[in-house]
ROMARBA-52718 format. One record per atom (N, C-alpha, C): residue in one letter; x negated, y negated, z. Coordinates in steps of 0.2 Angstrom, whole numbers, plus 5000, padded with zeros to 4 digits. Example, Ala and Ser with C-alpha at 12.3 -4.5 7.8 and 13.67 -1.06 7.14 Angstrom:
BEGIN
A493450285039/A493850225039/A493450165039/S493650115035/S493250055036/S493650005039/
This chain:
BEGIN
X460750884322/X461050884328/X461450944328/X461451004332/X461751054332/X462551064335/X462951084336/X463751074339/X463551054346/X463251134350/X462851104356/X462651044360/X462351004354/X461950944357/X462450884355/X462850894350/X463450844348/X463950844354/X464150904358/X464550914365/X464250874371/X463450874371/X463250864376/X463250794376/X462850764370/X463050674368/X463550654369/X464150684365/X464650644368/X464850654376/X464750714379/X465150714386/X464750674389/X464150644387/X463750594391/X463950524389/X464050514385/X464050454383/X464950434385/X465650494385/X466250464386/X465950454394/X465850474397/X465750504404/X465750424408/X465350384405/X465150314408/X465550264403/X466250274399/X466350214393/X466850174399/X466550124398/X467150074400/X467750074397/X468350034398/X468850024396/X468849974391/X468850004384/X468749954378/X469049964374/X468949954368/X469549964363/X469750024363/X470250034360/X470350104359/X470050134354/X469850134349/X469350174344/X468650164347/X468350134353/X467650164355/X467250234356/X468250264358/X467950354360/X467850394353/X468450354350/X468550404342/X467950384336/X467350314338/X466850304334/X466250354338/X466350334346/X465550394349/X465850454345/X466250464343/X466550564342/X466350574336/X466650514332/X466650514325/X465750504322/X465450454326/X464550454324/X464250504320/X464350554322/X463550634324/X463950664316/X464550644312/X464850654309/X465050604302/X464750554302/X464950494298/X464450504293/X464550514287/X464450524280/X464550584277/X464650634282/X464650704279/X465250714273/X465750694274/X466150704272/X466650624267/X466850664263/X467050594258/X467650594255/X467950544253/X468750574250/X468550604243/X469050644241/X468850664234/X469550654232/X469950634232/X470550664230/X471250614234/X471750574229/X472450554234/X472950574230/X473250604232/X473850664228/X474650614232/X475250634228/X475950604232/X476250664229/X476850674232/X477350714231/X478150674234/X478550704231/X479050634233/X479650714235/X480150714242/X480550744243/X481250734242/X481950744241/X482250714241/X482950744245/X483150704248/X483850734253/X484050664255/X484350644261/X484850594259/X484550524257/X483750524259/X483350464255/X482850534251/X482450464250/X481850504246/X481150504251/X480650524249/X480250554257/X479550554253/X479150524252/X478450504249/X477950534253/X477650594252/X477150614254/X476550604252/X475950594257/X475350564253/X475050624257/X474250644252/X473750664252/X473150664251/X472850674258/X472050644256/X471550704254/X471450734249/X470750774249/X470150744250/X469550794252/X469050774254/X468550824252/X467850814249/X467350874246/X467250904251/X467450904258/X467350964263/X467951024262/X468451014259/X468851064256/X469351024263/X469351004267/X469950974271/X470150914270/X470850924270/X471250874268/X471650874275/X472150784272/X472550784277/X473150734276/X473850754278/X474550724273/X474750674279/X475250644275/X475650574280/X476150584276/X476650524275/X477150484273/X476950424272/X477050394267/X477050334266/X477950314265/X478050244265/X478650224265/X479050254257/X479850294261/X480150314253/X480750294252/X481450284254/X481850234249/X482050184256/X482050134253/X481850114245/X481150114246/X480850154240/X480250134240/X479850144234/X480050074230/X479850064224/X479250024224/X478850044220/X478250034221/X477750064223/X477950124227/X477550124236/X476950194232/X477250234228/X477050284225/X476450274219/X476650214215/X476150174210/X475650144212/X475650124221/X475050064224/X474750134227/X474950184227/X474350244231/X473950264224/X474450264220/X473850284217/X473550224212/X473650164216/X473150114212/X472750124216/X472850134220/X472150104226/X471750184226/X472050234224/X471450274222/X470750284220/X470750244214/X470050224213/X469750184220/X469850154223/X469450114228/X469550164235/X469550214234/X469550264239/X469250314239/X469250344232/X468550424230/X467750394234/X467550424236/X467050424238/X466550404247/X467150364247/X467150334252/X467150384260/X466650354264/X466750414271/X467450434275/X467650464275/X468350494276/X468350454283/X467850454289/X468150444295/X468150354296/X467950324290/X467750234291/X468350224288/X468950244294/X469650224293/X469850164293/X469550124299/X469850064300/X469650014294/X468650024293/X468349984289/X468750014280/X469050044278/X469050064272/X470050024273/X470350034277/X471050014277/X470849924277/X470649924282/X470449814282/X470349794275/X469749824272/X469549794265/X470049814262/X470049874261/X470649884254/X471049814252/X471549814261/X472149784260/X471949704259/X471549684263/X471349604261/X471049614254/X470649624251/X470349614244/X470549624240/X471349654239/X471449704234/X472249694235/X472549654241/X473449654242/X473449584236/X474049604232/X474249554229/X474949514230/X475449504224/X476249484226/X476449524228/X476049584226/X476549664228/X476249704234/X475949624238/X475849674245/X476149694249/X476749714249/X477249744253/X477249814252/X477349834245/X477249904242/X476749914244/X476049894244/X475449904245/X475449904251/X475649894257/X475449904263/X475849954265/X476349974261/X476950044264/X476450094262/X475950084253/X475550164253/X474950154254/X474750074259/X474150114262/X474250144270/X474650134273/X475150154278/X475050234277/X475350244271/X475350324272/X474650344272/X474250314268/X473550344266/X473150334273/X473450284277/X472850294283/X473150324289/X473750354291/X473850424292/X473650474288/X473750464284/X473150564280/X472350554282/X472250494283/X471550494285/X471350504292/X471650484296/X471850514303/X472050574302/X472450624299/X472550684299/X471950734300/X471250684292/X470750744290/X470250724297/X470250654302/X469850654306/X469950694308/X470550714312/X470550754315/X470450814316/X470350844308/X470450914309/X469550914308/X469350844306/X468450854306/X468150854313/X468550824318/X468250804325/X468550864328/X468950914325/X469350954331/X469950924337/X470250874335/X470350844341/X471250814337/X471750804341/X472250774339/X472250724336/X472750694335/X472750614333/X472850574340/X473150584345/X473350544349/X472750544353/X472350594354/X471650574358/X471150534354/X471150544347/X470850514343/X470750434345/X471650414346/X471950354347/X471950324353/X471550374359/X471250354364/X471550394370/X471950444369/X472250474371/X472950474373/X473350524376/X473850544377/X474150514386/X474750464384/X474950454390/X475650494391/X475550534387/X476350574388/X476450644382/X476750684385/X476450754383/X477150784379/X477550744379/X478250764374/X478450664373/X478950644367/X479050594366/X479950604365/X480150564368/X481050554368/X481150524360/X481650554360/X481850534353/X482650524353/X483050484350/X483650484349/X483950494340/X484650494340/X484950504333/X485550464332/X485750454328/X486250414324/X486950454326/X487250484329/X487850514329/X488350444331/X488850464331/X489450414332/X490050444329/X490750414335/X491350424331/X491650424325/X491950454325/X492350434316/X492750374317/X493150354323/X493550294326/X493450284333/X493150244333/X493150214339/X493550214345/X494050184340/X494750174345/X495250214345/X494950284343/X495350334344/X495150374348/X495350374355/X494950404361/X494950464358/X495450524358/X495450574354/X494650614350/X494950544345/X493950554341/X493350554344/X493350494349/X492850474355/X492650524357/X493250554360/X493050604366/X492750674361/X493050684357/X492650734352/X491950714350/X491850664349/X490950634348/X490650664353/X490850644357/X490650634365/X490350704367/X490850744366/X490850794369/X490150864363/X490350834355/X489750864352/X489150854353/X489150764356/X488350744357/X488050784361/X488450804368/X488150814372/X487950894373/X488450934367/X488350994369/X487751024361/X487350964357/X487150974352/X486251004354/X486251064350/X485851114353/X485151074352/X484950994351/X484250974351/X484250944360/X484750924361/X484950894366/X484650814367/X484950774362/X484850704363/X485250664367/X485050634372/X485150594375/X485350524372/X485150504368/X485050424364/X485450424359/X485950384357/X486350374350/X486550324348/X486150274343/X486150224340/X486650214334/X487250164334/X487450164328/X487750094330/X487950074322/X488449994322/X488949994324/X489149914323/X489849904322/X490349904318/X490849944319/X491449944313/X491749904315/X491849854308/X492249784309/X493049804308/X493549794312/X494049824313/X494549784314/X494349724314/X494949654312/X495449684308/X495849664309/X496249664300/X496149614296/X496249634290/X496249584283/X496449534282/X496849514288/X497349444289/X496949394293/X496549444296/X496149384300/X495749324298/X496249274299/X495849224294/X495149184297/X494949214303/X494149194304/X493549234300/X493949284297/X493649314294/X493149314287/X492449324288/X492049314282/X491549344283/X491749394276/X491149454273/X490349404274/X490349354272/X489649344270/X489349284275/X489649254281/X489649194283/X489149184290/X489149264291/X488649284297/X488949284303/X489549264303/X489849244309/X490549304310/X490349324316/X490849404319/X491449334322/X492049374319/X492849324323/X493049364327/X493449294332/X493649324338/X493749394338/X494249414332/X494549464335/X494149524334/X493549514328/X493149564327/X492849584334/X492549534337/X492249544344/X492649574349/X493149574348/X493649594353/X493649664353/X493749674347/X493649764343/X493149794344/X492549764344/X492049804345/X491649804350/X491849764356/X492049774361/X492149834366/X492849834363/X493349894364/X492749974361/X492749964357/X492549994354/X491750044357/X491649994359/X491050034363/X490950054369/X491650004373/X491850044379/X492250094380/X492450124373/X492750174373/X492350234373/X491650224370/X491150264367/X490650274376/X490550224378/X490250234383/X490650274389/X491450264390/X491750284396/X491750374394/X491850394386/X491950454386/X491050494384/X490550454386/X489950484384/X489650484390/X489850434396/X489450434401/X488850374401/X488450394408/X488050344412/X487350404408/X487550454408/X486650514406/X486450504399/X486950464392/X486650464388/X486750374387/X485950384384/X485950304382/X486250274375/X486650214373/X486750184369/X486350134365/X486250144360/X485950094358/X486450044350/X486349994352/X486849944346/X486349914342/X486649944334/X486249934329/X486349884324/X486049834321/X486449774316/X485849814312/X485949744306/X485549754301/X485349684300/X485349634301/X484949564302/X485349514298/X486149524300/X486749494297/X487249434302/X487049434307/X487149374312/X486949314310/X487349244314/X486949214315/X486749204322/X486449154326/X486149134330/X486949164335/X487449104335/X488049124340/X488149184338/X488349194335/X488849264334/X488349334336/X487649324336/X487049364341/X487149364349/X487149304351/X487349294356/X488249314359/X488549294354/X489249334356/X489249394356/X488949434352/X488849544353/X488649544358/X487749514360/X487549534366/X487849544372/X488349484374/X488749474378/X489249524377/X489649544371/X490149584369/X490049654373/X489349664371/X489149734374/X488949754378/X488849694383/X488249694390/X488649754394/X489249744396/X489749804400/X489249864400/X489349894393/X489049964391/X488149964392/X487949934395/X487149924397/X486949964391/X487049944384/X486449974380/X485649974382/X485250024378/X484750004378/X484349964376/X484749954368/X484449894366/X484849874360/X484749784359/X485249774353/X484749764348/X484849804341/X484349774339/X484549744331/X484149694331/X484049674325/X484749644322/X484949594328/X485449544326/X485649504321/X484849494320/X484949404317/X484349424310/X484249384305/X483849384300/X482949404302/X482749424299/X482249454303/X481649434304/X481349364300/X480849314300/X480949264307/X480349254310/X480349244316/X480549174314/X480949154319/X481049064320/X481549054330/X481448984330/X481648974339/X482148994339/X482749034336/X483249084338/X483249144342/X482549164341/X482349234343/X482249224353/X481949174353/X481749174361/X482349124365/X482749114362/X483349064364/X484149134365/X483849174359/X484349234362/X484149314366/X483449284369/X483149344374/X483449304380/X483249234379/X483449224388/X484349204387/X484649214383/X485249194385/X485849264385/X485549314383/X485549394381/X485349424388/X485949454392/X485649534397/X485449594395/X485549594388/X485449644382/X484949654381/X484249694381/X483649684380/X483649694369/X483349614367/X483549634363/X482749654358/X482949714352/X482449744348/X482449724342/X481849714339/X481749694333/X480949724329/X480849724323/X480349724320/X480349784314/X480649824312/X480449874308/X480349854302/X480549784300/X480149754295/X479449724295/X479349724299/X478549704299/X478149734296/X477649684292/X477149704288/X476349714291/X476249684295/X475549684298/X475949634307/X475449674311/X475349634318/X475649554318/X475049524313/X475349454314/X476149454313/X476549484312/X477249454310/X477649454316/X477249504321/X477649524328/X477249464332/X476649444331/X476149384335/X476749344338/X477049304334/X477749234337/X478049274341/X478249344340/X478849394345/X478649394352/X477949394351/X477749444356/X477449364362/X477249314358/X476749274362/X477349224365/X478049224363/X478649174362/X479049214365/X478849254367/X479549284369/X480349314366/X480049314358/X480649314354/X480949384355/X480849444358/X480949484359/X480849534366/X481249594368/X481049624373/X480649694371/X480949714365/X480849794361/X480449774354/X479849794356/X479649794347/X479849874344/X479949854339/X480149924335/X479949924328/X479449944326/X478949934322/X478849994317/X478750004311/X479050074307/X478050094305/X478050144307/X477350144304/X477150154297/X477450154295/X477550184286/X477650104283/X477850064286/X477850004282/X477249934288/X476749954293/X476449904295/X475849954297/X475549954291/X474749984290/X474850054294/X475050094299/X475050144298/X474850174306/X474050204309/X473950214315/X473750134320/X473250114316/X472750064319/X473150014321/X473449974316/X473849914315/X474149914321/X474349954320/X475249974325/X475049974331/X474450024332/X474050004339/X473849954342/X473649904338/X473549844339/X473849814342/X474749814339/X475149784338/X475349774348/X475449864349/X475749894355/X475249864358/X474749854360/X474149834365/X474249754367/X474449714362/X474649654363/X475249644363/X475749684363/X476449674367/X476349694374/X475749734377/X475649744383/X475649714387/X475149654385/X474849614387/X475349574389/X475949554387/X476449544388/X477049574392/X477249624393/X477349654397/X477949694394/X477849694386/X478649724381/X478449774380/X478949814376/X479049884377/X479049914368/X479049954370/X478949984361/X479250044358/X479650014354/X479750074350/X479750104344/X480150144340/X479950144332/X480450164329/X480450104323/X480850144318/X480850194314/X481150254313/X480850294311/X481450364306/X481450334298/X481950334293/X481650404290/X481050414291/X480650474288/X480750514289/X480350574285/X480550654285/X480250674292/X480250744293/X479850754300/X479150774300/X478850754292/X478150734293/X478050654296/X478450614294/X478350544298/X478550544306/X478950594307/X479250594315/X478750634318/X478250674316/X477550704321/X476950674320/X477050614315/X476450554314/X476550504320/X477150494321/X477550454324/X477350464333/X477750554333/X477450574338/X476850574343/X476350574337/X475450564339/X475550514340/X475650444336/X475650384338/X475750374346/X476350394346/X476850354353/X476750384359/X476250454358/X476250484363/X475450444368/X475150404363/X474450364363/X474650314366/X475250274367/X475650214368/X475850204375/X475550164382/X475550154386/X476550114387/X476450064385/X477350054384/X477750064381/X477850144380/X478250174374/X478950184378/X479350184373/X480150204375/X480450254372/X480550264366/X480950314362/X480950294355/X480850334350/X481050354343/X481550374341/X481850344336/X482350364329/X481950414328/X482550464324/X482350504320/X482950544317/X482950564312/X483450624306/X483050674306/X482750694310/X482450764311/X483050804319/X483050874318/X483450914325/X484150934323/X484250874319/X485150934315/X485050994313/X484351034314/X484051114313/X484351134306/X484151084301/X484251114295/X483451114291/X483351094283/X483151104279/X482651064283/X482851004285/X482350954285/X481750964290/X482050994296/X481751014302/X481151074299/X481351104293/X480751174290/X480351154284/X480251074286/X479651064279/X479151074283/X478951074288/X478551104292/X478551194294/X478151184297/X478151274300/X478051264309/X478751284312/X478651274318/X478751344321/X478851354329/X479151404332/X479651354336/X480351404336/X480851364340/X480851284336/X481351254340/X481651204339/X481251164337/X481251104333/X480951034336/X481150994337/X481650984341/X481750954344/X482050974351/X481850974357/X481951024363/X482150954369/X482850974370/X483250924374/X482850844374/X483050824369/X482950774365/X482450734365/X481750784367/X481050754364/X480750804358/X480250784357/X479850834353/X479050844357/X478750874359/X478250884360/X477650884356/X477150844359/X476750824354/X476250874352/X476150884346/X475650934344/X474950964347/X474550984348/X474051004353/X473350994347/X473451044338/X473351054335/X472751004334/X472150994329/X471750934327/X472550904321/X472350844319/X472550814315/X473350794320/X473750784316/X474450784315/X474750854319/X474250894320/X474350964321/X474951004315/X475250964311/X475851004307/X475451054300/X475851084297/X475651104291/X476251134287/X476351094279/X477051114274/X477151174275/X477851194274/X478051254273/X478251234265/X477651284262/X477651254253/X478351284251/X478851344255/X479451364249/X480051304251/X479951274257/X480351224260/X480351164255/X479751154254/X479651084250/X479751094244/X479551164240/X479851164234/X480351164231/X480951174237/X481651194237/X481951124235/X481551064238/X481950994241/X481250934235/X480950964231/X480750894226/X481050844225/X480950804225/X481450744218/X481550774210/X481750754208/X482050774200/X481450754198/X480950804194/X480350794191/X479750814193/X479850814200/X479050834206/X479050904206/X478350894205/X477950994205/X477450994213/X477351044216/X477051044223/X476450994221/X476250944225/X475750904225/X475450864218/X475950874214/X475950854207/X475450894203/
């Protein structure tokens, strides 16, 4: 079949697709092209700055290739399970992504399926990369297309002290005037009791009066001197229990965060939909998740309002798509964790931009340092606090090899 006749088949064939899954356009596209090309090759390279950054690669006998992230600190194991599942991947049609990532992970996960699902995560993004660059087409079309043509991102900034308005208003006034232009700033609580507080306990799950009172304060200090134009987001680590979640939510509701997230322990149980309906807080959870089903109870229970799902730790494009498509249905919103280098944050971006109930991404990319030129861009990446999503086939990105070989881990040579 000539390119010609490949054009004309598909623009016949999309031209009448009902609304189906989302991989039905990306299989008509992918058809006129399935066997041509085969994996030859899975390489890693691991980066290192204030985590570690695990790059995966996928070569291909067609001479194209295509890179991801898979999960990097902590990310033990994550680098050893790519390259076990190597063997079960040479040969294999590059574009039988879904069918090559299902078997792997079910016939082949063991007690160390966790590491195993962080590096076949990154493997099936580089496999979405090489589609793309074989189909011509991005990854978010790939993924059924594009419902947004730039993706909102936020960052981690925060006072030094809270309760020094002084400090506050100096936060305040950097966020706002910081040359990516973020609107969105995520960060914890500093527990600010004093030491005499005898409600006090490091490990009991339970925030005391006085803590709550502090951080309280504290974030209305953050909000009156940042304004109503940039969003707050309130960050735990799954250290709460049941009341002391529902005490924050409440602590912080004044300050209309966007979302709290991830208050309580992070395995689903009746706590989670008891503190949505008792919360004006919409509250967020999931970057733990290992596959769809972990979100299933969140999403069919109501245990939460935000799913925030890392794509480097729950199987990678497909999965996550899945995930997002049945919180729809639901009528919950989505967002993403997102710890990576800024090859994970334009994996991310393809993703979300695919994403009918998306909201905003984390990210450590935009500080316009080293991290922001492992890639090759023009201008910023991040442009008043979105990124725009790539146009390019694949991921659209490509390494900047002197950037990378600046910033290896202790040991690592370009692509090993």
């Amino acid at each position: 079949m000539t390119a010609h006749s490949r054009r004309r088949f598909l623009k016949t064939m999309l031209a009448g697709l009902p609304a189906a899954s989302f991989l039905t356009k990306y299989e008509l596209m992918a058809a006129p092209e399935k066997g041509r090309v085969r994996i030859r090759d899975v390489k890693t390279m691991i980066l290192q700055g204030p985590r570690t950054y695990t790059l995966v690669k996928v070569e291909t006998d067609s001479g194209l290739y295509g890179i991801a992230e898979a999960y990097g600190s902590p990310g033990a194991g994550v680098r050893e399970q790519v390259h076990h599942l190597k063997p079960l991947l040479i040969g294999q049609d590059a574009l039988e992504i879904d069918k090559i990532c299902s078997v792997v992970f079910e016939r082949h996960s063991d007690g160390s399926a966790h590491a195993m699902m962080r590096a076949l995560s990154g493997i099936e993004m580089a496999l979405w990369d090489v589609a793309g660059k074989i189909l011509g087409q991005p990854v978010a079309i790939l993924l059924g297309g594009r419902y947004r043509d730039k993706v909102r991102m936020y960052d981690h900034s925060n006072p030094r002290d809270w309760h020094d308005r002084a400090s506050v208003r100096d936060w305040a006034q950097e966020a706002k005037s910081h040359p990516s232009g973020f609107t969105g700033h995520k960060f914890g609580q500093k527990h600010t009791a004093p030491a005499s507080d005898p409600a006090r306990d490091a490990v009991n799950r339970v925030i005391s009066p006085a803590d709550l009172r502090n951080i309280r304060k504290g974030y209305e200090n953050c909000r009156e001197a940042i304004g109503w134009e940039h969003d707050i987001m309130v960050h735990c680590h799954w250290e709460y229990s049941f009341r002391s979640s529902v005490d924050l939510a409440q602590a912080v509701e004044p300050i209309k965060p966007l979302f709290l997230e991830d208050p309580m322990p992070t395995m689903y149980n009746e706590g989670w939909p008891k503190l949505v309906t008792m919360s004006n807080v919409p509250i967020c959870t999931g970057e733990n998740w290992m596959r769809r089903a972990e979100a299933a109870p969140f999403i069919v229970n109501n245990g939460c309002d935000v799913l925030n799902p890392d794509l480097r730790n729950s199987g990678g494009f497909i999965e996550n798509r899945k995930m997002a498509d049945m919180a729809d249905v639901y009528f919950l919103s989505m967002c993403n964790h997102n710890t990576g280098s800024v090859v994970n944050t334009m994996a991310t971006v393809q993703w979300a931009a695919a994403i009918r109930n998306y909201m905003v991404c984390e990210t450590v990319v935009g500080k316009q340092d080293w991290m922001d030129d492992v890639i090759l861009h023009d201008g910023p990446v991040v442009k008043n606090g979105f990124i725009e999503v790539p146009t390019k086939p694949g991921l659209g990105i490509e390494l900047n090899p002197d950037v990378v070989k600046a910033h290896l881990a202790a040991g690592e040579t370009w692509w090993g």
